[in-house]
C-alpha positions, -999 to 999 in steps of 0.1 A, spaced: 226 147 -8 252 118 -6 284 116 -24 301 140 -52 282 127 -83 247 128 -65 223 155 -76 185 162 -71 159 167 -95 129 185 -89 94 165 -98 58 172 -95 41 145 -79 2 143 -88 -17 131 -55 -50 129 -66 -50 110 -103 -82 94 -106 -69 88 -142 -48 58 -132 -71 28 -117 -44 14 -96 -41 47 -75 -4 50 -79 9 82 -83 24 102 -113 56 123 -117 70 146 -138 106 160 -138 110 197 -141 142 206 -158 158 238 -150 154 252 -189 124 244 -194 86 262 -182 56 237 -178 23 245 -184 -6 219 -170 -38 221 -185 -65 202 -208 -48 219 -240 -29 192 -256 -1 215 -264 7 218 -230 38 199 -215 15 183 -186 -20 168 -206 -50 161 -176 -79 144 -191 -104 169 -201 -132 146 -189 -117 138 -153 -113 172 -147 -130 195 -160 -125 218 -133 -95 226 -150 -89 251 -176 -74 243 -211 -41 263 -201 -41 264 -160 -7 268 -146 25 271 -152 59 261 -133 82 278 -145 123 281 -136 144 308 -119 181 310 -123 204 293 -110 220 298 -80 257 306 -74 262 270 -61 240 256 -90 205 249 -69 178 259 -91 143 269 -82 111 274 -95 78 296 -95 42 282 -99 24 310 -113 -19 308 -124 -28 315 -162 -57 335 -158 -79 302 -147 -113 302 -144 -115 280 -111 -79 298 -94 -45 277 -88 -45 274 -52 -14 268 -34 -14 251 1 -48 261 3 -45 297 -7 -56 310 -38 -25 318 -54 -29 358 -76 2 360 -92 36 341 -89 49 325 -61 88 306 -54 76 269 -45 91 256 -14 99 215 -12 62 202 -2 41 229 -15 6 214 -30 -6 228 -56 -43 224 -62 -61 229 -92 -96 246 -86 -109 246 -51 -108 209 -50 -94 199 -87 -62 175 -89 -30 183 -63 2 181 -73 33 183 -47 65 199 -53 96 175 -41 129 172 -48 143 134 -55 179 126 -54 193 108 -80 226 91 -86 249 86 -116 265 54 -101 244 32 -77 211 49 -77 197 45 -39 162 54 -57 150 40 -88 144 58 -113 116 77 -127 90 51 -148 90 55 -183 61 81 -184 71 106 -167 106 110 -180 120 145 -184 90 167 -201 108 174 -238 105 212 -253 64 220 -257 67 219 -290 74 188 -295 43 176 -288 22 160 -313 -10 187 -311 -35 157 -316 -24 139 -282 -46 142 -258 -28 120 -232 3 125 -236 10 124 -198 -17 99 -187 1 70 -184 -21 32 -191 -15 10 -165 -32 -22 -188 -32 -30 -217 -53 -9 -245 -78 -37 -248 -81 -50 -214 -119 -54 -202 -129 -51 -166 -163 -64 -151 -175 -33 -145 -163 -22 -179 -193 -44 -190 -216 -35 -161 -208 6 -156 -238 9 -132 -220 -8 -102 -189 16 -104 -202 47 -113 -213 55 -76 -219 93 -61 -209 100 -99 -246 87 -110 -269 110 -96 -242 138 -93 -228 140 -129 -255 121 -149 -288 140 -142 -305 111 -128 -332 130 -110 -345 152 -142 -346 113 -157 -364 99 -129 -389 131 -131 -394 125 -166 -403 91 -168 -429 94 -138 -446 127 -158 -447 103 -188 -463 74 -169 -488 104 -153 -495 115 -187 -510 77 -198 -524 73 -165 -545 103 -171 -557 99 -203 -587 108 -211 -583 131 -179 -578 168 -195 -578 192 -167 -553 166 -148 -529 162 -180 -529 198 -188 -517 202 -149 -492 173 -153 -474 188 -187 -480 226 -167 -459 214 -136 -430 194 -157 -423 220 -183 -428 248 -153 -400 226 -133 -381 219 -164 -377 254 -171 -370 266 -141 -342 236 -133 -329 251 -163 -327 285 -145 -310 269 -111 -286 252 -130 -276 284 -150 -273 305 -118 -249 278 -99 -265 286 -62 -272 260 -41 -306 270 -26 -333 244 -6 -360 231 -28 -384 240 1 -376 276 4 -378 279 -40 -412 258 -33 -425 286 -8 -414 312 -27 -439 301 -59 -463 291 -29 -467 324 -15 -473 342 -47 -500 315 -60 -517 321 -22 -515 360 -27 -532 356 -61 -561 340 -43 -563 364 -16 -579 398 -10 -545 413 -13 -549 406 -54 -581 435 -50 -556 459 -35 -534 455 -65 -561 462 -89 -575 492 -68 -543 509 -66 -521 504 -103 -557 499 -123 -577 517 -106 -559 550 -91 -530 547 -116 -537 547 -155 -530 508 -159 -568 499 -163 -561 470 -194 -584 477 -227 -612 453 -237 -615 435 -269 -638 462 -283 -620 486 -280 -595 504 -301 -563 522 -289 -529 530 -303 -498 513 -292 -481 534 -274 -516 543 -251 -515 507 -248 -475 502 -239 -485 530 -209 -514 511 -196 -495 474 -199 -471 495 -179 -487 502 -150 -518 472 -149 -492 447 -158 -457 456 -154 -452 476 -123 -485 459 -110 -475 423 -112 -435 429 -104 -447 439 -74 -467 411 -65 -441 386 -74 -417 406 -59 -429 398 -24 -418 363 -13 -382 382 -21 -388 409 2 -407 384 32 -373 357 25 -354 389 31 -372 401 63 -373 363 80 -337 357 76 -329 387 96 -347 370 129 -336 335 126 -303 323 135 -273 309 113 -278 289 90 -309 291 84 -301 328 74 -284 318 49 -306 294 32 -338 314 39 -328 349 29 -314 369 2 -278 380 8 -266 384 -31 -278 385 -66 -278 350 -72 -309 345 -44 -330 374 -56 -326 357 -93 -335 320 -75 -365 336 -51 -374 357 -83 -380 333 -103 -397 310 -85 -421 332 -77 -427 334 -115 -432 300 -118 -463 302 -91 -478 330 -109 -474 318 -145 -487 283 -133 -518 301 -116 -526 328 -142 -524 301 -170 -541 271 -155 -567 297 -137 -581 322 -165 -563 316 -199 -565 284 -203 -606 281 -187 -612 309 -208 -597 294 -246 -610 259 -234 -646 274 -233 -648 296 -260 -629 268 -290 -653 241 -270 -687 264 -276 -678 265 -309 -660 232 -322 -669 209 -296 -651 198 -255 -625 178 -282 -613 208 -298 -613 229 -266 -593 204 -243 -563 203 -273 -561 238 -275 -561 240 -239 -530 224 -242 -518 237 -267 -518 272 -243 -502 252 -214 -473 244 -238 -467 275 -249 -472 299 -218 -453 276 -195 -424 275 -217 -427 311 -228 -424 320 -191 -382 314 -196 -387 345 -215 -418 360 -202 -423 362 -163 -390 342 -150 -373 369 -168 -385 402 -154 -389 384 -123 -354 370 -121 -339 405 -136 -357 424 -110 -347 399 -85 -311 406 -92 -315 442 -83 -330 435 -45 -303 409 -41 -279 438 -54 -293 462 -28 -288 439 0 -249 435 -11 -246 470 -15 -271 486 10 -260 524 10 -268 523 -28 -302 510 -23 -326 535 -31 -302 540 -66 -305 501 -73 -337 492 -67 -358 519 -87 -337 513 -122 -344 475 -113 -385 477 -109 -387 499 -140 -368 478 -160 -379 446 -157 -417 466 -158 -413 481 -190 -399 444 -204 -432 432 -188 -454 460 -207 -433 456 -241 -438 414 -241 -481 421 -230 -482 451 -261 -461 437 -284 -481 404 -285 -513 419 -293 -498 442 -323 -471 423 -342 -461 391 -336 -422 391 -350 -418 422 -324 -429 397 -296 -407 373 -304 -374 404 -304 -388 413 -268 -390 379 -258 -355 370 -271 -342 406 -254 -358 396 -220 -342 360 -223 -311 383 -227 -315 404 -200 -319 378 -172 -286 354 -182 -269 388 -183 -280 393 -146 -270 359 -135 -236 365 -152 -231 397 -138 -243 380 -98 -221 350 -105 -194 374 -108 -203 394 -79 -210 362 -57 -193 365 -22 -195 321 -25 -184 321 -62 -156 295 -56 -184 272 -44 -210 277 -73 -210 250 -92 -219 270 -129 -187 282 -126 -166 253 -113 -169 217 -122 -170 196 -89 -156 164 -86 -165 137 -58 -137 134 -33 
């Protein structure tokens, strides 16, 4: 400080404004009676762009002042709102209050917007340094603030209705942002099923293989997405693999022999005539704890291989939380849905409506099954596989409560399995509360794992990322 009359004000400067497309930087001034809260609530006192970052949450920190000082300094705390991504401060994630020290950053979600905290001298005669621009003046009492302005802080460095070249040509600016932000790929998937789906006209078997594989991948991106994990498309695509080989194997017999054969799970025929609860028991054993199993086993073999291979390809390979037993789950469902459906039911209908009504009739109500089995898998297999899945991942996390985990897992998700396979044969409104209650079950486990995650600062459900 130099001379009587100077005196320094405290700012935030904002590092990382992708807002402003000439890359300067934005201040606020703090005054020393007044808390700011930053957020993508227009009440707050500093307004980020809820489309920039939408790491941030509506009401995300909050600066607030201490008192003063025998000699006058004041200082300041930065303390986190209860955010969903964290307010990290010089890298650490910040769990309460803490004093800020001249040069702190303050970051915003793991990689959201930074802002540092400075001090700026200022002069009442002869300013050495200009003064602050016309934007980000002293912040005025929060409720002052219009509620409807949405940018209050985000200042325009052109005019309203400038127009930039790629303004009128968004593709050449949009970047990383294009196939990060704007689903590009599910696009590019889509179009080439469609231009499949002409090319094969006329084609039934392939078409009903084409629609079966898009909806199958649809559904299931839907899944990925949902859980937030990063996972390699090669080990999900071995996963569903290795149950479509087991189905085709003699290890399918040993199945049979054992849950439909020694056990009481031996499924009834069309002829014959049994109550529902006789049929709920057998549906429990032939279906449920029979085909859990079986699609529980790429879980267990990722499991198994990621213990003998070396970092990292432990960590992609095996199953170390929830989130990967819900991923290897149900992707494994996926294989067996595709195979049971394009393998028996569909054969079977397509035969049967064709001996009766002609190969026209039979090919559109073959798919007219793909349709709905594929997309019924969300709530039929991908969700007892996926809720099961949760439970071995649990088991792994928490290892000395294994044997308690995984037995209250298998029999859950079986008795979902049995309730779907009876239900649909006895009432149809009943099928439709299972299927719903199934759907329910699995997002409830991929809550729950998110929340347990040991990586849940990097899943990106929970956080929105931003290029850098």
């Amino acid at each position: 400080m130099t001379g009587k009359n100077a005196r320094q004000n405290a700012i935030l400067r904002q590092v990382s404004d992708i807002g402003n497309s000439l890359g300067s930087e934005t201040r606020y001034s703090l005054l020393p009676s007044q808390e700011v809260v930053i957020g993508r609530d227009p009440s707050c006192q500093v307004v980020l762009d809820a489309m920039l970052y939408r790491m941030v949450s509506r009401r995300h920190a909050a600066v607030r002042p201490l008192p003063s000082s025998p000699d006058g300094e004041s200082s300041w705390l930065i303390c986190d709102l209860a955010s969903a991504n964290g307010t990290y401060l010089n890298g650490q994630r910040l769990q309460n209050c803490q004093q800020l020290m001249i040069g702190d950053c303050i970051t915003l979600g793991h990689d959201g917007p930074e802002f540092v905290f400075e001090y700026e001298h200022n002069h009442q005669q002869d300013a050495a340094i200009a003064p602050l621009p016309p934007a980000a003046t002293s912040l005025p009492p929060a409720n002052s603030y219009p509620v409807s302005t949405s940018t209050y802080y985000q200042p325009s460095s052109k005019p309203p209705d400038s127009l930039s070249f790629t303004q009128l040509f968004p593709i050449i600016s949009t970047g990383k942002d294009l196939t990060r932000k704007a689903y590009l790929i599910p696009g590019i998937l889509t179009v080439v099923f469609v231009v499949l789906m002409f090319a094969t006209v006329g084609q039934p078997q392939t078409n009903q293989l084409i629609v079966a594989i898009y909806i199958a991948s649809a559904a299931y991106y839907f899944i990925y997405q949902l859980c937030g994990k990063p996972k390699p498309w090669w080990v999900l695509f071995a996963s569903a693999l290795t149950t479509t080989v087991i189905l085709l194997t003699p290890i399918l017999d040993l199945f049979f022999f054992v849950f439909r054969g020694l056990l009481p799970g031996n499924l009834p025929s069309e002829q014959e005539s049994i109550t529902f609860t006789e049929l709920l028991v057998r549906m429990f054993f032939g279906a449920g704890l029979m085909e859990e199993l079986l699609k529980a086993i790429p879980i267990l073999l990722a499991f198994l291989i990621a213990k003998v291979v070396p970092s990292p390809w432990r960590e992609r390979i095996g199953v170390a939380e929830p989130l990967d037993g819900i991923l290897l789950g149900t992707a494994s469902a996926v294989g067996f849905t595709l195979l049971e459906t394009l393998g028996q039911y569909v054969p079977n209908i397509t035969q049967s409506i064709s001996a009766q009504f002609g190969a026209g009739a039979g090919d559109l109500a073959g798919l007219q099954l793909v349709i709905a089995r594929i997309l019924g898998s969300v709530a039929g297999h991908m969700s007892y596989s996926g809720y099961f899945g949760y439970f071995i991942g649990l088991a792994v996390l928490k290892p000395s409560k294994s044997w308690q985990i995984l037995p209250i897992g298998y029999l859950t998700a079986s008795g979902l399995h049995a309730l779907w396979n009876a239900a649909g044969v006895f009432n149809i409104l009943l099928l439709m509360i299972v299927g719903i209650l199934s759907y329910a079950f699995l997002t409830a486990a991929i809550l729950k794992a998110r929340a347990l995650s040991p990586t849940r600062s990097q899943n990106f459900a929970t956080r929105f990322l931003r290029p850098k």
